[in-house]
N, C-alpha and C positions, 0 to 999 in steps of 0.2 A: 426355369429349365428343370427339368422333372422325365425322369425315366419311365415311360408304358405310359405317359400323359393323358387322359380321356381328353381335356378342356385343351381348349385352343390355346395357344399363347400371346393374346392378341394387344403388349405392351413391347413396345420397344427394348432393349436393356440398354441404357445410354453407357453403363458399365461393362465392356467386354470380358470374357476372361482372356490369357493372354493365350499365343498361340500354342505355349507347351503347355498348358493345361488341356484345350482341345485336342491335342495329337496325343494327351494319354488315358481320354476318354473311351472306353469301350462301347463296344456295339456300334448299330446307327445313329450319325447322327444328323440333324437336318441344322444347317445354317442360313438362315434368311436376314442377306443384309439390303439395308433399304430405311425411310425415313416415313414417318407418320403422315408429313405433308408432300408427299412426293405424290404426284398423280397415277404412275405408271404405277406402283405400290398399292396406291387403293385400289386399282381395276384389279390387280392380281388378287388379293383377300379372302374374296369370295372364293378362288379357282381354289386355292393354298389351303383353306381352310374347311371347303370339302373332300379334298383328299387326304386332308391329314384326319378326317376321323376314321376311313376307312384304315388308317395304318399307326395304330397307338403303339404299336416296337418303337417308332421313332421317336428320340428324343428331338425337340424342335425346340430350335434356341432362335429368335426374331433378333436382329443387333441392328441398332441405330447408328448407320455409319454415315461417311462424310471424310471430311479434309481433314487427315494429320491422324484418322482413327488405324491405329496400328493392324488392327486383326484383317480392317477390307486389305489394307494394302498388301500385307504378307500373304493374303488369297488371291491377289490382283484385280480387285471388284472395280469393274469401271461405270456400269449402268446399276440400277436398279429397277426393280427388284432383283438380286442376284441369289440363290438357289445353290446351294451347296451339300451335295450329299456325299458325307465320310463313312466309311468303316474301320474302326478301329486307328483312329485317326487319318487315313487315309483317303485324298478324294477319288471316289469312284462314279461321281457325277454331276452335270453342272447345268442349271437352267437358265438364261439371263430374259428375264421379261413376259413370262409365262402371259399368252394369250387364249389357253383354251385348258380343258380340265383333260384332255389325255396328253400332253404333254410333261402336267407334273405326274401323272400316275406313272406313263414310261418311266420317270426318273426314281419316283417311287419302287417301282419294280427291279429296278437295278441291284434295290437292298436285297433281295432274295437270292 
């Protein structure tokens, strides 16, 4: 997780941070929860991972979630790929299953 990111972030964090560390992180931030072997997760990748070069502002945190992982629950993630865009700890927008590359941009664009 790295602020103005050029490189993709394309490893899980099996380690989340908790959720008051997230809510006192500044600027955007992008949360993507979802699982390495998740199908719905790989089709997204490619979408997720061309638009996040157009937008290196975002910080993009990928989190390995699942059953009993604190951070999806307290976001309420129930599918994956789940899409979470914060400002300033706040979410200001939410993707869940991204099938096409202008719907993460819309969401993208939200940061502006």
């Amino acid at each position: 997780m790295s602020r103005g990111q050029t490189e993709i972030n394309a490893n899980y964090l099996e380690e989340a941070p908790t959720l008051e560390q997230i809510n006192e992180m500044p600027g955007n931030i992008l949360l993507e929860f979802g699982a390495p072997w998740c199908p719905h997760c790989q089709l997204a990748q490619p979408i997720v991972q061309e638009e996040l070069k157009d937008h290196p502002e975002l910080t993009h945190i990928k989190l390995y979630d699942g059953k009993g992982k604190p951070l999806g629950r307290a976001f309420k993630v129930k599918l994956w790929p789940t899409l979470i865009l914060l400002h300033n700890g706040l979410e200001i927008g939410r993707l869940i299953r991204p099938t096409n590359s202008g719907y993460v941009r819309h969401l993208f664009l939200s940061a502006h």
